[in-house]
C-alpha positions in Angstrom: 0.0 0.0 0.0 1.3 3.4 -1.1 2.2 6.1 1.7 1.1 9.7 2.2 3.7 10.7 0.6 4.3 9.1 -2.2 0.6 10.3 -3.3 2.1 13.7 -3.7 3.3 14.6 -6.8 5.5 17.0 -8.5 2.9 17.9 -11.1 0.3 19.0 -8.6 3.5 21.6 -6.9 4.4 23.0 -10.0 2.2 22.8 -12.7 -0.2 25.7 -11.2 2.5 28.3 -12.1 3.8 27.4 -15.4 0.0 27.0 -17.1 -2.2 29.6 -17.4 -5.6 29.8 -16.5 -7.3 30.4 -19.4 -10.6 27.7 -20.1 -14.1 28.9 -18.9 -17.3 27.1 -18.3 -18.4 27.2 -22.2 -14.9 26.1 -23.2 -15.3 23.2 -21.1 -18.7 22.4 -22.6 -17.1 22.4 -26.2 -14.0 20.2 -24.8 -16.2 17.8 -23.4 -18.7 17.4 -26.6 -15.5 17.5 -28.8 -14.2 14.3 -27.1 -17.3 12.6 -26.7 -20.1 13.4 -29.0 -18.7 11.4 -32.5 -22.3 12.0 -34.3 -21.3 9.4 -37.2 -22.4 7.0 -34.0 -25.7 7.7 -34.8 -25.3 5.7 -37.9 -23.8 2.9 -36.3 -26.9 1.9 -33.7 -28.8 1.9 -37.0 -28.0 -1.5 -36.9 -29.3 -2.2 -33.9 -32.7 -2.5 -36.1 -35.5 -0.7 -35.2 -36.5 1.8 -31.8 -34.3 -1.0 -29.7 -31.7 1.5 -30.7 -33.1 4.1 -28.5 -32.8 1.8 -25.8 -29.5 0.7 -26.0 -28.5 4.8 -26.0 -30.8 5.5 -22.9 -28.9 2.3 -21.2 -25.6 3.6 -22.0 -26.8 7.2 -20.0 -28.0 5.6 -17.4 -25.3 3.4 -16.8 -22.3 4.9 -18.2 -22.8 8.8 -18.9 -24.2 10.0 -15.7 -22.3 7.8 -13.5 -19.6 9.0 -14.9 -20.1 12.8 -14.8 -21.0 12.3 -11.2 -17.8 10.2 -10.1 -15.9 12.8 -12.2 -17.4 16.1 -10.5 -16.3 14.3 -7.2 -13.1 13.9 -8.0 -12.2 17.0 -10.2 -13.5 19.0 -7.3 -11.8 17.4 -4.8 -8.2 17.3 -7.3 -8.6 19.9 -10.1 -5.2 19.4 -11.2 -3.2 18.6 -14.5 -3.9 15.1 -15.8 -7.1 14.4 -14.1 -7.7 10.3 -13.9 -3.4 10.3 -13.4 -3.6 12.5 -10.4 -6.8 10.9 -9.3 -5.8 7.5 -9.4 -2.4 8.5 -7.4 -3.7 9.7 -5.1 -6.4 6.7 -4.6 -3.5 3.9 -5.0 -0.1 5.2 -5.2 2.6 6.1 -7.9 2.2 3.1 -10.2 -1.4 2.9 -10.3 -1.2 6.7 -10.9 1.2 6.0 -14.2 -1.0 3.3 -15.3 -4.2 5.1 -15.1 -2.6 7.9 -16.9 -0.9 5.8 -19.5 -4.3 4.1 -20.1 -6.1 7.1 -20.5 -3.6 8.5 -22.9 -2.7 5.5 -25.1 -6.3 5.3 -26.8 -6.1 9.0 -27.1 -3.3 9.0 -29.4 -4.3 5.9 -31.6 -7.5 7.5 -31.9 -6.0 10.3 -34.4 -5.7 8.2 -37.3 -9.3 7.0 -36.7 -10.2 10.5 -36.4 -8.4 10.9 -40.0 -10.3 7.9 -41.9 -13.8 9.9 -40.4 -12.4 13.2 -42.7 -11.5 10.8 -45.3 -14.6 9.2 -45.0 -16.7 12.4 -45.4 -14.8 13.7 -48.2 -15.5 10.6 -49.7 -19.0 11.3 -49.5 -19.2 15.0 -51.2 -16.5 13.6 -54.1 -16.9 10.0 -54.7 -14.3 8.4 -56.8 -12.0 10.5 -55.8 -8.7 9.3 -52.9 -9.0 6.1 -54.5 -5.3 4.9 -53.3 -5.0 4.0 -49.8 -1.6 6.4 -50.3 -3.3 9.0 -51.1 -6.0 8.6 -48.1 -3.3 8.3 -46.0 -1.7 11.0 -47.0 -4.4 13.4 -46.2 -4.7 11.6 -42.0 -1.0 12.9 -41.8 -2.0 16.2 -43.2 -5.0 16.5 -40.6 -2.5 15.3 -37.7 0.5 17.8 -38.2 -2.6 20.6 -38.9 -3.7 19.5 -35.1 0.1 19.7 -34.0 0.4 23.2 -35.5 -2.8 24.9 -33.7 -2.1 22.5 -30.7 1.3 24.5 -30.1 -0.6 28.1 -30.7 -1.5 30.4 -27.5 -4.0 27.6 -26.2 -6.6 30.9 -26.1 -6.3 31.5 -29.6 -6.9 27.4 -30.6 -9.6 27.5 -27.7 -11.6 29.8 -29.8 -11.3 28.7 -33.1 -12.6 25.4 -31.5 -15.1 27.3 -30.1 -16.0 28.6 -33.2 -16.4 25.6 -35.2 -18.5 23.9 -32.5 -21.6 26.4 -33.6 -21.4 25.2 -37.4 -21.2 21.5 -36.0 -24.1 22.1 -33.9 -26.0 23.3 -36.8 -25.4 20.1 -38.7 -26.5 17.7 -36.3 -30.3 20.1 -35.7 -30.3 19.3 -39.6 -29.6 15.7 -39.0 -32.9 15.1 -36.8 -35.0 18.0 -38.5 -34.5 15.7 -42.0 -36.5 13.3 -40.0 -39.1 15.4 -39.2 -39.4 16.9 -42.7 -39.6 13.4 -43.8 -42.5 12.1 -41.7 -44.3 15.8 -42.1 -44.2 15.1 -46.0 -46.4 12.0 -45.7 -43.5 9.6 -46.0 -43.6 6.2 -43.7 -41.0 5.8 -41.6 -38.2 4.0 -43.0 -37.6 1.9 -39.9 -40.0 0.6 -37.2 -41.0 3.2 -34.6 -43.7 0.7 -32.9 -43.7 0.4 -29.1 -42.8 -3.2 -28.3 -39.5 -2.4 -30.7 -38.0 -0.6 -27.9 -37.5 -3.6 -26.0 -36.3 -6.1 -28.7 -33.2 -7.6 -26.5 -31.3 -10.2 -27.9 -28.1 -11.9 -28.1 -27.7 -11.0 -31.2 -27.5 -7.1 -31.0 -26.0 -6.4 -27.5 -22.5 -5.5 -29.0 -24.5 -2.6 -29.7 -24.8 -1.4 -25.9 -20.8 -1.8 -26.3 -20.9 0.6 -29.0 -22.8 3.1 -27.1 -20.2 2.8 -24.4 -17.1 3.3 -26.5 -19.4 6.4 -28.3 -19.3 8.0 -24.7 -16.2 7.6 -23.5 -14.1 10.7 -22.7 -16.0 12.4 -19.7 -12.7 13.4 -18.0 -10.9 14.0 -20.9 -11.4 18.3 -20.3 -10.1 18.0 -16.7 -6.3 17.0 -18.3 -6.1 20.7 -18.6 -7.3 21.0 -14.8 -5.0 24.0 -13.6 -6.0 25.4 -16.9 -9.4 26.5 -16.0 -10.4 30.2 -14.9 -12.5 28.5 -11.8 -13.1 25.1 -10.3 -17.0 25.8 -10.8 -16.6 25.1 -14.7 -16.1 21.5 -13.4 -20.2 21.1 -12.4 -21.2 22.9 -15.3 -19.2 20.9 -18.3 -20.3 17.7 -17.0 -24.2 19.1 -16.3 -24.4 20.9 -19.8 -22.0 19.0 -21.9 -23.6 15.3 -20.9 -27.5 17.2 -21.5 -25.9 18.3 -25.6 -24.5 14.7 -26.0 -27.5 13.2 -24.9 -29.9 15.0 -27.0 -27.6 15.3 -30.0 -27.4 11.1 -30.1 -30.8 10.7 -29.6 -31.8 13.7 -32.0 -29.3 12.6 -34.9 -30.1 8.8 -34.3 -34.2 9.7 -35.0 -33.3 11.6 -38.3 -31.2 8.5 -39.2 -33.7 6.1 -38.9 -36.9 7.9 -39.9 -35.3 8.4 -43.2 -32.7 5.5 -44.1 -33.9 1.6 -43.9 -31.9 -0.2 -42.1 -30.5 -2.3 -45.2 -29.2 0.5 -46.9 -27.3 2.6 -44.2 -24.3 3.4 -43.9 -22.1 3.0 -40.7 -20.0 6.1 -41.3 -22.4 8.6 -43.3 -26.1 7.7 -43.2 -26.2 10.6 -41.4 -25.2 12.2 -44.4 -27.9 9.7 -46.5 -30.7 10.8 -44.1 -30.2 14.5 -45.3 -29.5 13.7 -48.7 -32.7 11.6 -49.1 -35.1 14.2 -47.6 -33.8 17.9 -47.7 -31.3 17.4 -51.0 -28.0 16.7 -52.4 -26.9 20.3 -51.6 -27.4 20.7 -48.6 -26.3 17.0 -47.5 -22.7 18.3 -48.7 -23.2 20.9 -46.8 -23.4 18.8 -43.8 -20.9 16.5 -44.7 -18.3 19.7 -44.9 -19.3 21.0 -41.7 -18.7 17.4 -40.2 -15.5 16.7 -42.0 -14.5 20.1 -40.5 -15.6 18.8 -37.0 -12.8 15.9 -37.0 -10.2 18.1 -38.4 -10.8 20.4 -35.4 -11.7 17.3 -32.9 -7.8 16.6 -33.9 -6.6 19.3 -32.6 -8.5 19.0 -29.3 -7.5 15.8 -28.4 -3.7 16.4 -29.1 -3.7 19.1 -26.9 -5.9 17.6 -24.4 -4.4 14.4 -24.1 -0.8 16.5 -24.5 -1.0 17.1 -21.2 -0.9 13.9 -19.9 2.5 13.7 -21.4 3.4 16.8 -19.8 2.4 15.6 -16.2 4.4 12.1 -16.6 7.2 14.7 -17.6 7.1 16.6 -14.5 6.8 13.1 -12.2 9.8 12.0 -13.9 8.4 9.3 -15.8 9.1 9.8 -19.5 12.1 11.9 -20.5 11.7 15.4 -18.5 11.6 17.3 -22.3 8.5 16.1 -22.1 7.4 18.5 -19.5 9.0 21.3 -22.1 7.2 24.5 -22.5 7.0 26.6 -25.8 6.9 30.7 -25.5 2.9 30.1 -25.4 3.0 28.1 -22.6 2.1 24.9 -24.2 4.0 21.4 -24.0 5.1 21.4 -27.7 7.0 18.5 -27.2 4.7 16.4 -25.9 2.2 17.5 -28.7 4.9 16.8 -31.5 6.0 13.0 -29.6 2.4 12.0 -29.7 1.7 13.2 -33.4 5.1 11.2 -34.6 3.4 8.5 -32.8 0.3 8.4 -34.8 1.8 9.0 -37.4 3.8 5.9 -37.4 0.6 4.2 -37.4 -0.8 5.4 -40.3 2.2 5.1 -43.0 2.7 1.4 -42.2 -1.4 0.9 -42.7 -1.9 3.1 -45.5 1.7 3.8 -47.5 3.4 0.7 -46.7 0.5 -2.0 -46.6 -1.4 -0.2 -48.8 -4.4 -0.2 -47.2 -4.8 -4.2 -48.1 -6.7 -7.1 -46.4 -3.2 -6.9 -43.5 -3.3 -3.7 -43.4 -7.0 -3.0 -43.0 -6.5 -5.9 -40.1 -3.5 -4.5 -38.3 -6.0 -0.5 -38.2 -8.5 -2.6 -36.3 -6.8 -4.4 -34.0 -5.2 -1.8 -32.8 -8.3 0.4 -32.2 -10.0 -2.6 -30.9 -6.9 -3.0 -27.8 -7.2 0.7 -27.4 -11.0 0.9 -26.2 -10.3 -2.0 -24.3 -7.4 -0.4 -22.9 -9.5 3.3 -22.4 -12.7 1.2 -20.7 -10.3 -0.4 -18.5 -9.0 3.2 -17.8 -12.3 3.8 -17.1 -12.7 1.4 -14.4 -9.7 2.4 -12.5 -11.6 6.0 -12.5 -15.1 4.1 -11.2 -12.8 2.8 -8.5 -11.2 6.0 -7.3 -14.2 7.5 -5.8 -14.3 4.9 -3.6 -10.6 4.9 -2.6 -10.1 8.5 -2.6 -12.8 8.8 0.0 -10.8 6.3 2.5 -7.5 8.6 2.1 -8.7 11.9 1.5 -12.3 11.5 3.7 -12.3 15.7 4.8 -11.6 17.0 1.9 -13.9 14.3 0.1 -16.8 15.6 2.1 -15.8 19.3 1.6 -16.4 19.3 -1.6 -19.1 16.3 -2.1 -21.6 16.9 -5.2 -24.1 14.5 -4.1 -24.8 11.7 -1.9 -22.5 9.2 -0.6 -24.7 6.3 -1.5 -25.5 7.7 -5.1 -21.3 8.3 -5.8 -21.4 4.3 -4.6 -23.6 3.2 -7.0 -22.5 5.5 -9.6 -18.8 3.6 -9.0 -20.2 0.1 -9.3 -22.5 0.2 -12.3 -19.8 2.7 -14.0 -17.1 0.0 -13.7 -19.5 -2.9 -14.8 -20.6 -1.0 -17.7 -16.9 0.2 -18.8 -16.4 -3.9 -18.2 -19.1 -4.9 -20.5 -17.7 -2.2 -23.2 -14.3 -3.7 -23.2 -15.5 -7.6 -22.9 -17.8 -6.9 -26.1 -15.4 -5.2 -28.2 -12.5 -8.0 -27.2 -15.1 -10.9 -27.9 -16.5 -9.2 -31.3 -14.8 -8.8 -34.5 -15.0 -5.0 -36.1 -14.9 -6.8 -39.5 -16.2 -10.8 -39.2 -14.9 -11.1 -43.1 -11.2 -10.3 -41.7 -10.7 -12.4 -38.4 -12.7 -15.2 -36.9 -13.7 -15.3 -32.9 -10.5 -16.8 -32.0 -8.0 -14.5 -34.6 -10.0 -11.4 -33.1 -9.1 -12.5 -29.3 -5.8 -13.1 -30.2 -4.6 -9.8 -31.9 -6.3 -8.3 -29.6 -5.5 -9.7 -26.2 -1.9 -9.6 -27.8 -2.2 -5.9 -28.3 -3.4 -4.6 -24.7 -1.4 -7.0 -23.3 1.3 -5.7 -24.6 0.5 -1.7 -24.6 -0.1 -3.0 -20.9 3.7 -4.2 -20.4 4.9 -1.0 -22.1 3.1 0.7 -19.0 4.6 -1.2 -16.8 8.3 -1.6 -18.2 8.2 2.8 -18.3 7.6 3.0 -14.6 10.1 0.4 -13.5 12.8 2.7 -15.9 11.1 5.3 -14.4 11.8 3.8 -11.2 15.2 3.0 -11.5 16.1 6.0 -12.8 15.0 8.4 -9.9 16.6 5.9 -7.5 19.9 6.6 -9.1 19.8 10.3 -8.9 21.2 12.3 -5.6 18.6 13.1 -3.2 18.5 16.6 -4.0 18.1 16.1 -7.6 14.3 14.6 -6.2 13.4 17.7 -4.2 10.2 19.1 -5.6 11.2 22.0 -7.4 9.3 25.4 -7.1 7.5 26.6 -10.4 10.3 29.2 -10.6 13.0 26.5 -10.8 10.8 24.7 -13.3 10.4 28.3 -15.1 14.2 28.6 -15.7 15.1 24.9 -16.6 12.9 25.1 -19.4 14.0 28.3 -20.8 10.6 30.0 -19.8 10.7 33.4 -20.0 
């Protein structure tokens, strides 16, 4: 069992004076949507088949959403710090659950970008078919979109906060479209192109529960926003982006997912754009490109938030000492350029082996999903560890836990326990399920993929013990926790 002490950490001394406060309630709000609120999941229930769809979404707020903003406003409040689930699970279990959390969180985070890439492919795709017929050539433009998100990462984080800001209003307008082609549909006399009868709502079967696991993985990223904890103007912003930003996501899925199946049959949608299909078919060609731009945009600018976001989680295992301390390195704007240029490299690695190299062929289409496969089993596992703090944090930190309590002990319990079983199911479905059944059977899927955390797992685990043996080697006084000034001047701040 860890010690007091070693539950302090050098990032929670020093951070607060090298980063400035600079993110307000609304900025939060467009954070949190930006992470979690992927509208092309709207498409993907579709298959779900019929109203059972709505079901599976209202399960996954219910058990997943809520809990999770609740646990999350607990634990933010009582540690608004730098690399929230990091700092919050070091402080629940000590230093190497602490790394492991924060690795955890930021591994899917990074291997996520190229996914984000194939979505802007995906949409430009739909407004000029035939066109980025080479796998080169698609993945050409996911390298572009990453080093675009690496250049505005590194800006003043102000100035990126609000051309973020900005886009969200233009994305917002897309997805009212999304659900109002629905209504124009069934307002023009048209039937609606899937089931909306009663007893559909509660068509469970073992055939079409991978889809509750898809809900969870298309909600996952609650405490993503709080990575840039000593960031924000005022701990208050912490109630409100969980309150506001959990009401838009809700809505939106629900909202989008109606327009999608009022108007598409379930035969003919598309996973990625039927979204896109849904305002084609019922409001035009037009303004269905229109869309589709607006939502390309989206994941060019959801790029950029989550390299900075999850940036900072490089930055804190920087300043602990766990990964080289350049990566705790400040640029004039006060924002870890290195750590935003290491993880773009990073995905970038993935993609040219995949798209250049493999050419986008049967391997290299198979390598792509196994990897995103092992890291939203590795995120919802994340997840668990964050389920679990609330009850762990409460043991160690029980004054300040109460100070700062956001609801009722017994509800924060159950919030933990059906938070970690539903973060449990989400990972056990996508390691048991193939993404593509024509590419790997049952037991080919399990492998690659059991293979893959597994191993992601070990590299947690090998970093800390370097880590480890590192610090141990250096003179005491090269492990006194340094003041921010100290910090100031050893990276060349000004």
């Amino acid at each position: 069992m860890a010690s007091s002490d070693e539950r302090v950490m050098i990032s929670e001394q020093v951070a607060p004076g090298l980063l400035p406060k600079v993110l307000n309630s609304f900025d939060m709000v467009v954070i949190f949507v930006a992470i979690v609120l992927f509208i092309v999941q709207a498409s993907v229930v579709q298959g779900a088949g019929g109203p059972v769809a709505f079901s599976y979404w209202i399960l996954g707020f219910v058990f997943f959403l809520i809990p999770g903003a609740l646990v999350t406003a607990q634990l933010g409040l009582m540690f608004p710090q730098e690399g929230s689930l990091y700092v919050w699970t070091q402080k629940a279990l000590g230093p190497f659950w602490g790394f492991f959390a924060g690795f955890c969180a930021w591994w899917p985070g990074v291997l996520v970008m190229p996914a984000i890439g194939t979505l802007v492919v995906a949409m430009l795709l739909t407004i000029f078919p035939g066109h980025l017929a080479e796998a080169w050539q698609q993945g050409l433009v996911i390298l572009g979109v990453i080093w675009f998100s690496a250049i505005v990462s590194m800006l003043r984080f102000r100035l990126t906060q609000n051309y973020v800001n900005f886009q969200f209003f233009f994305y917002a307008a897309a997805i009212f479209v999304m659900g109002l082609a629905g209504v124009v549909w069934l307002a023009g006399g048209h039937a609606a192109a899937n089931s909306f009868a009663g007893g559909d709502f509660f068509k469970f079967n073992s055939g079409n529960w991978t889809f509750f696991g898809f809900v969870i993985l298309a909600l996952l990223g609650i405490e993503v926003p709080l990575n840039m904890g000593v960031e924000m103007v005022h701990p208050k912003a912490i109630k409100k982006y969980l309150f506001w930003g959990s009401l838009v996501v809700m809505a939106a899925y629900l909202w989008a997912t109606f327009g999608n199946m009022a108007v598409v049959p379930q035969g003919q949608n598309n996973a990625t754009s039927g979204i896109i299909q849904a305002v084609d078919i019922a409001l035009g060609h037009g303004l269905a490109n229109i869309v589709a731009l607006i939502v390309m945009w989206f994941f060019i600018t959801n790029m950029c938030v989550y390299n900075y976001s999850f940036a900072r989680l490089l930055f804190v295992s920087g300043l602990e000492r766990r990964l080289p301390h350049r990566m705790s390195h400040l640029n004039k704007q006060r924002v870890p350029d290195v750590a935003v240029i290491v993880q773009s490299v990073i995905a970038s690695l993935l993609v040219i082996p995949t798209f250049i190299l493999l050419k986008g062929n049967d391997a290299g289409t198979k390598v792509y999903l196994a990897f995103q496969a092992a890291v939203t089993v590795i995120w919802c596992l994340s997840m668990i560890l964050l389920f679990l703090d609330v009850f762990l944090v409460r043991k160690w930190y029980a004054s300040k836990f109460e100070e700062v309590r956001t609801t009722s002990v017994g509800l924060l319990n159950i919030s933990g326990v059906v938070g970690a079983i539903a973060s449990a199911i989400g990972a056990y479905v996508v390691f048991t399920a193939p993404f593509d059944a024509s590419l790997f059977s049952n037991t080919d899927w399990r492998i690659w993929v059991g293979l893959l955390t597994g191993g992601s797992a070990l590299v947690a685990v090998l970093i800390y013990a370097i880590s480890e043996a590192a610090n141990r080697r250096r003179p005491p006084a090269a492990v006194v926790l340094p003041d921010s000034q100290t910090m100031e001047r050893e990276m060349g701040l000004p």
